[in-house]
C-alpha positions, 0 to 999 in steps of 0.5 A, a space after each residue: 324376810 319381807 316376803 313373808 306375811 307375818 312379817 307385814 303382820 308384825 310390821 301393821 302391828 308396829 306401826 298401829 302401836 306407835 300410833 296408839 302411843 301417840 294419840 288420845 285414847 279417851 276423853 273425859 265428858 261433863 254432865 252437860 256436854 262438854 270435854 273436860 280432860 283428854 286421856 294419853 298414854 302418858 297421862 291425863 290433861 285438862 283445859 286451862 283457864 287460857 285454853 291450854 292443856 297441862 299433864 296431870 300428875 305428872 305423868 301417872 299412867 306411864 306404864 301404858 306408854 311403857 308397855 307399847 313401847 315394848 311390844 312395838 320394839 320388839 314387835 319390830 325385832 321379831 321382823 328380823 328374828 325370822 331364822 329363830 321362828 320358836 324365839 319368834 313365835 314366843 314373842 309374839 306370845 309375849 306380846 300378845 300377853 302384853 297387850 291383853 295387860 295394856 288394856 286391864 291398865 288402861 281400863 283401871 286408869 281411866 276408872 282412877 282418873 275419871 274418880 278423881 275429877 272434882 264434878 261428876 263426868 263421863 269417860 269415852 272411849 277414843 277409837 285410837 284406843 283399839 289400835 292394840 286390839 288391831 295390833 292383838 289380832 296382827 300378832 296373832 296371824 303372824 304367830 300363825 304364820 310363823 308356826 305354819 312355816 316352823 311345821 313346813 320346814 320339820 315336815 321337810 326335815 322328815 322327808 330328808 
């Protein structure tokens, strides 16, 4: 139900994740200043000589857009899961684990693709990229929410 809290939780959560998904996460600097690539969930891109941008590789860093997208759709199903809080609350585990996962692969693409440059550059960190730490914390206050409602309802099973 939307009335409850966790599910403005997972609902935030959501949203932040499909954004994450979408934006540019990092960005590749050279010595002197200049950005040299951009760093997206599907891959990595460069300038071309006419301005334009080309995926490197094809995509190689797939699983970070694979990973949020699983952890946004099933953060949007847990919304509706509201009559199975444990099933609820176990993904939301899951979720969490994901995207504790999403940011070892992040950190190991962007060390790949930052040692894979012909010159010497930099990487940054975009602030798009803390949209799953942002996520991380949402999942974690709904699974609060949601076992604080599972031990109501077996308190008043006690009662009955």
């Amino acid at each position: 139900m939307i009335q409850r809290i966790q599910s403005l939780y997972l609902l935030i959560a959501t949203v932040l994740t499909v954004v994450c998904m979408a934006s540019c996460i990092g960005y590749f600097i050279s010595d002197d200043g200049e950005q040299v690539g951009k760093f997206f969930n599907l891959g990595c891109w460069f300038p071309f000589d006419s301005g334009f941008y080309y995926l490197s590789r094809q995509g190689e860093s797939w699983a970070l857009f694979v990973i949020l997208l699983i952890v946004a759709t099933l953060s949007f199903m847990n919304i509706f899961l509201f009559k199975y809080r444990a099933l609820q609350m176990r993904i939301c585990s899951f979720c969490m684990i994901l995207l504790v996962g999403w940011y070892a692969v992040y950190g190991f693409f962007a060390w790949y693709f930052q040692h894979s440059f012909p010159e010497e550059v930099t990487f940054r960190v975009s602030p798009w990229a803390s949209f799953p730490l942002v996520s991380l914390i949402l999942l974690y206050l709904a699974f609060r929410g949601i076992l604080k409602d599972e031990k109501l309802v077996r308190s008043l099973d006690r009662l009955r």
